[in-house]
C-alpha positions, 0 to 999 in steps of 0.5 A: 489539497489532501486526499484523507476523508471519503469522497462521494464515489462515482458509481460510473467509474466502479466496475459493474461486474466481476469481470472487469473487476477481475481484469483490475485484481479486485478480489471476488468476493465470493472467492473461496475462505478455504484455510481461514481459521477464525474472523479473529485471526490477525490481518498480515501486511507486509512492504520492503521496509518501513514504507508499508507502516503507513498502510499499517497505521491507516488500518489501525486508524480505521479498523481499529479492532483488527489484529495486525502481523507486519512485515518488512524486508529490511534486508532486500530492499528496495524492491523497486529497483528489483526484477518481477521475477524477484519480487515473485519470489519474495511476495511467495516467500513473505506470505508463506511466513505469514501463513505460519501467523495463521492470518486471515487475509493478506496486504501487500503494502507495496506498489512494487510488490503489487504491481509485479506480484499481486495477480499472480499471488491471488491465484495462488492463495486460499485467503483473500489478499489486496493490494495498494495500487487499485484503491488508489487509482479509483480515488484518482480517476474519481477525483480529478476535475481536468482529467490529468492524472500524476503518478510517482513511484518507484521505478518498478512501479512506474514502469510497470505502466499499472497505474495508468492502465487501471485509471483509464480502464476506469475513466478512459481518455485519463491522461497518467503522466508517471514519474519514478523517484528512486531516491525518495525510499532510502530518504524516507529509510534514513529518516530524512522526512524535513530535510533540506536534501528532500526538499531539493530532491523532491523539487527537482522531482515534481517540477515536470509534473507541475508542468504538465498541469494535473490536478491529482497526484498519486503517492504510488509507493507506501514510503511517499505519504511520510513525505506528504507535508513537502509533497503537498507544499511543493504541488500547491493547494490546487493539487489533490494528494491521493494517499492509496493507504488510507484507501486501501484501509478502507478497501480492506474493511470492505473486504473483511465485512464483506467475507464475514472475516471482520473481527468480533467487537467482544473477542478476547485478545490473545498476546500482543495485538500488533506484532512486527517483524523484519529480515534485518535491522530490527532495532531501527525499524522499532524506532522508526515504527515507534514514532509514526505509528499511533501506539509504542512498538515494543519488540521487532523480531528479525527471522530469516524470510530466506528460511520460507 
């Protein structure tokens, strides 16, 4: 079963007020707007590589008339495998250059890079910024029927323990049984989506959680929904795959209204409407990009985030 069309929310299970959504990263939203220059301006959306395209096009699927700047560190992943430090580092080093793109919010479309980096962003920032771990875990704690919740990320992800700390300040007594897959990014990064090797791998990943018996599996990294299909049939139909994605899609729409940053429906476009950029191997990630995403990428340019 696939997690892809809103569910009945669960008022019980949603914070009931700012502090606790504070507690969970979950934006004020009525935090201050200094620096926003126009509800015209782009959206920007960023993740280690190709993964976060995923999340790119859940927006452009569910807010179709937003402007996005997308970018991918091709040249340092995996994050997964890196410190909090780094991943610090680098978040503070990706939005200064999407700041230069004058965007209006900001979304980081890794696990990693929200798990390690996202509180402390937030506290520096002067637009809103989200990122995918807590849209995902409120579908999880609101749709599982036993109570028995699988994550799988990467190993930054899954150590970080923030999954299981958000579901179960959600739905206490939640059991989260976490499960890193390390090698399902560079799977998904060579283009390996029905493979034989993926087929193999991602069985030897699951066969623990099969035995735990959840009824609810988190796709904790961005990359994992472009492996949905293999996922999905290696789980069972009894399953429910939450793709935190299209959640954090719908979050961000929220997000936009809720801040009045929502792009007019008459706003005359100004160049392209998508813009893509990466920190190396441009022209592959084009190729990539061009065959998941719903619209044709025509150019990615590299820059030297290192310069930011």
């Amino acid at each position: 079963m696939d997690r892809q069309s809103p569910c009945a929310q669960r008022t019980d299970l949603l914070p009931k007020d700012q502090g606790l959504a504070d507690a969970l990263g979950i934006p004020d939203r009525k935090a201050s707007l200094a620096g926003i220059q126009s509800r015209n301006a782009p959206v920007g959306v960023f993740d280690s590589g190709v993964g976060g395209l995923t999340v790119a096009r859940e927006i452009m699927r569910q807010i179709p008339e937003e402007r996005i700047i997308y970018f991918g560190d091709t040249a340092r992943l995996p994050y997964g495998s890196k410190s909090k430090d780094t991943i610090v580092r680098y978040s503070r080093q990706v939005i200064r250059f999407l700041k230069t793109k004058n965007v209006k919010a900001i979304v980081i479309a890794c696990n990693t890079a929200s798990s390690y980096a996202l509180e402390t962003v937030q506290a520096e920032s002067d637009i809103p910024l989200i990122g995918v771990i807590n849209a995902g875990a409120r579908t999880a704690a609101s749709v599982t029927r036993n109570g028995r919740i699988g994550v799988i990320g990467t190993e930054g992800t899954i150590g970080s323990g923030i999954y299981t700390e958000v579901i179960r300040k959600l739905r206490p007594g939640t059991e989260v049984i976490g499960k890193a897959c390390p090698l399902f990014v560079p799977l998904v990064e060579e283009g390996l989506l029905h493979d034989s090797v993926t087929d193999e791998i991602a069985s030897r990943y699951l066969s623990e959680l099969k035995g735990k018996y959840i009824d609810t599996l988190v796709l904790g990294c961005t990359h994992y929904p472009l492996l949905r299909s293999t996922l999905g049939r290696l789980m069972g139909e009894h399953v429910t795959l939450v793709n935190p994605a299209y959640e954090t899609a719908l979050e961000l729409r929220k997000l936009l209204q809720d801040h009045g940053l929502d792009r007019e429906r008459d706003a005359v476009e100004d160049g392209e409407k998508y813009q893509f950029f990466v920190s190396d191997l441009a022209e592959k990630f084009t190729d990539f990009a061009t065959a998941i995403l719903p619209n044709e990428v025509r150019e990615t340019k590299k820059i030297d985030i290192e310069n930011y």
